[in-house]
N, C-alpha and C positions, 0 to 999 in steps of 0.2 A: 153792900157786903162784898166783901174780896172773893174772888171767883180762889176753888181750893187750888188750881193749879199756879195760880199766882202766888199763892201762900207756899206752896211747896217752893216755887222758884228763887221765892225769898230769902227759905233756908236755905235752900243748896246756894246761892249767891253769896251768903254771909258763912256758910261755910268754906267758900273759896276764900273770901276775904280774909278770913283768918287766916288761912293755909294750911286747912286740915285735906284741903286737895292740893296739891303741890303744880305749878308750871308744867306741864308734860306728862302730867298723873292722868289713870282715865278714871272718867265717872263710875261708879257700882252701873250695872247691868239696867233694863227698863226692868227686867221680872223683878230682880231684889230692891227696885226702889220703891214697887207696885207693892211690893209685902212690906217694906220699911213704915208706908205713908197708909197702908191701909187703900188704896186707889188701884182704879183701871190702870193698864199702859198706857191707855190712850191717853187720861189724865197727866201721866209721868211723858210723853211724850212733847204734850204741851208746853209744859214748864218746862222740861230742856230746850225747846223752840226758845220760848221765852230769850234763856241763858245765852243759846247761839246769835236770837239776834240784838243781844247787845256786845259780842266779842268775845264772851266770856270763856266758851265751848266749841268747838268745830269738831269735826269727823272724816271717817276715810272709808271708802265703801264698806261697808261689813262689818265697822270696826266699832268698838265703844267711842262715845264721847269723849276727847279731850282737852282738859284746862288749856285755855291758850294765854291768859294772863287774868289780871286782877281788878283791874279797870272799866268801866262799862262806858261803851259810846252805841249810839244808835248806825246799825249795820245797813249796807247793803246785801248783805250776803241771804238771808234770809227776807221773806218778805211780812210784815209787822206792818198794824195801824197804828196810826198817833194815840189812839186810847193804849191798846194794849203796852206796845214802848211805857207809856208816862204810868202806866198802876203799875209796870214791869220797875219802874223804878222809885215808885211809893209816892209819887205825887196825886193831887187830887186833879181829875182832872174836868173838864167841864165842855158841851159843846152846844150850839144854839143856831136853829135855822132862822133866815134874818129875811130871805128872799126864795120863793120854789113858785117856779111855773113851767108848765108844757109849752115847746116851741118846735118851730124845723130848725135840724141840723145846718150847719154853716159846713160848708164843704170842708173845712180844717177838721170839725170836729167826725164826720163821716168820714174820712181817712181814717183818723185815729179808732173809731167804734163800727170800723167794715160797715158803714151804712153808704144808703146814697145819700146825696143833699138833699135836705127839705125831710128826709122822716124826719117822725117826730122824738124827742127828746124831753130829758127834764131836765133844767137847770136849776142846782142850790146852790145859793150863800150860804155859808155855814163859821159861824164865830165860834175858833178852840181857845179855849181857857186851861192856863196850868195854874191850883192852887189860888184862882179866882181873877188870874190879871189876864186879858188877853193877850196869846202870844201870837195866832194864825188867824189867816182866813183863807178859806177852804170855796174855791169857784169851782164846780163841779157838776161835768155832764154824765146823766148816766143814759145807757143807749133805751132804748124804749121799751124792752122786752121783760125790763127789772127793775120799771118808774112806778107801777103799783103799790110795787112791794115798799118802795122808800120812800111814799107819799104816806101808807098808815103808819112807819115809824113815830115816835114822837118830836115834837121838833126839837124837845133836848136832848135827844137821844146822845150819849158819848161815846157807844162804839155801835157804827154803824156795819163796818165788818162784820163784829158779832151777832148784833139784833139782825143782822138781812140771814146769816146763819143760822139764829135759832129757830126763824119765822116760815124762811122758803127754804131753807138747807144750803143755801146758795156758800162756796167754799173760793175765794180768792185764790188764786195759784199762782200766777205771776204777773212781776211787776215789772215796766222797763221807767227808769225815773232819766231827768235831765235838769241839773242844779245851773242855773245863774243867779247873780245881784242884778237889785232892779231897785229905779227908784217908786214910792210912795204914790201913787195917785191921790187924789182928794177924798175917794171912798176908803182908801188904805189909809191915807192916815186918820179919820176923823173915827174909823172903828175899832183900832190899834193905839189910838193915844198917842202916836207918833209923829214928827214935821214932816209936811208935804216936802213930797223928794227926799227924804232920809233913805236910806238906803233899807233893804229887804233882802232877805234870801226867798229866790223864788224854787219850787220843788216841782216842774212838772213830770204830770204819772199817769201812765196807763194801764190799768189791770184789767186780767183776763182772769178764765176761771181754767182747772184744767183739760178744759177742750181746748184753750185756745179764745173761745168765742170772749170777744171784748164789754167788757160792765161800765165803764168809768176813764173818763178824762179828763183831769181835774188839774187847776190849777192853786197851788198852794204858797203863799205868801207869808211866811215869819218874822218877826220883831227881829231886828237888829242884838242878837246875845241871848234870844231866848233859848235857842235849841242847836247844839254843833251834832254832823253827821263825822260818822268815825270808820272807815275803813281800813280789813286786814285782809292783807293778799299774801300771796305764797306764788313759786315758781306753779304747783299745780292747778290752783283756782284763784283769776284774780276779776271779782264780781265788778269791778270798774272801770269805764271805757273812756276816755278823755276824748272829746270830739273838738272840734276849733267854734267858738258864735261866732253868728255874724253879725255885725257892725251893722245895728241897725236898733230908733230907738223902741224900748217895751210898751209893749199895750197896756 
């Protein structure tokens, strides 16, 4: 079942597509969409989220929502899980643990999760599906404080985000991500459907919650044409930082 804020997002997205909100129009208020929809704010909140993180919408301190165009790409500007994005955009989506064990951190990963080397950790394999064909796989460390809680997940679980929110309250707040291409390993391609060495978009990401205190460092791998990432900057916020790689080959 579609979560109602997703259904709300639907409409207001297909009402921009028409262009019953115009480029540079702003959205109706969160109270008058709360009484439009019969919903919380907090529900109208959501689905605007939604909207912002596919380009759709942005804002200025204080200010209503504004149409930024008509198009949807998957943003950095906001921070969005692969489930949410893909039901944001009316795809079926699908995900599958393939691999989950307790180990010690490797000191790369203790950087990234403020631990030291050697606590412990969980690591999943995790295969994403859009609409039934694999398009990702999802290597991921979570730090040990919140391996409980994603050990009784189920292992299909499709938004992990969500279920770790419903379960422990637990609330993602930010994200710092780093995109390269990479080629295919033997476990990539044979899970992906893909030739060894094909090329990959790789997505690495670290999220915290809003303390700060780090959840997850995950490594993400996508099909060659499955999924394009879309950014929109402005002289006032531009959510994208171009860093130089180094010349060196992927694990």
């Amino acid at each position: 079942m579609v979560a109602r804020y997703a259904q709300i997002a639907g409409e207001l997205r297909d009402a921009i597509t028409r262009g019953e909100y115009a480029v540079g129009a702003q959205l109706p208020s969160e109270a008058e969409l709360a009484v439009r929809f019969a919903v919380s704010r907090g529900t109208i909140r959501q689905a605007v989220a939604v909207l912002g993180a596919e380009g759709l919408v942005g804002s200025r301190q204080g200010a209503r929502r504004i149409v930024l165009g008509r198009e949807r790409s998957q943003s950095f500007a906001e921070l969005h899980s692969f489930a949410q994005w893909a039901w944001s955009m009316g795809y079926e989506v699908g995900g599958r643990v393939l691999r989950q064990r307790r180990r010690a951190a490797s000191a790369a990963e203790a950087a990234r999760l403020a631990l030291r080397p050697g606590e412990p950790v969980l690591a999943v394999l995790r295969l994403r599906s859009l609409e039934g064909e694999p398009v990702m796989l999802e290597r991921t460390v979570y730090a040990g404080w919140i391996a409980p809680a994603v050990e009784r997940l189920d292992a299909d679980c499709a938004s992990v985000t969500q279920a770790l929110h419903e379960s422990v309250g637990l609330v993602f707040a930010y994200g710092e991500h780093l995109l390269d291409a990479v080629a295919a390993g033997s476990e990539d391609s044979r899970l992906l459907a893909v030739r060894r060495g094909g090329p990959l978009l790789r997505q690495r990401r670290v999220t915290t919650t809003p303390e700060g205190r780090p959840v997850e460092w995950s490594d993400d791998r996508y099909r060659a044409g499955s999924v394009a990432f879309g950014i929109r900057n402005s002289v006032d916020v531009n959510p994208l930082v171009r860093q130089v790689g180094e010349l060196r080959p992927s694990p």
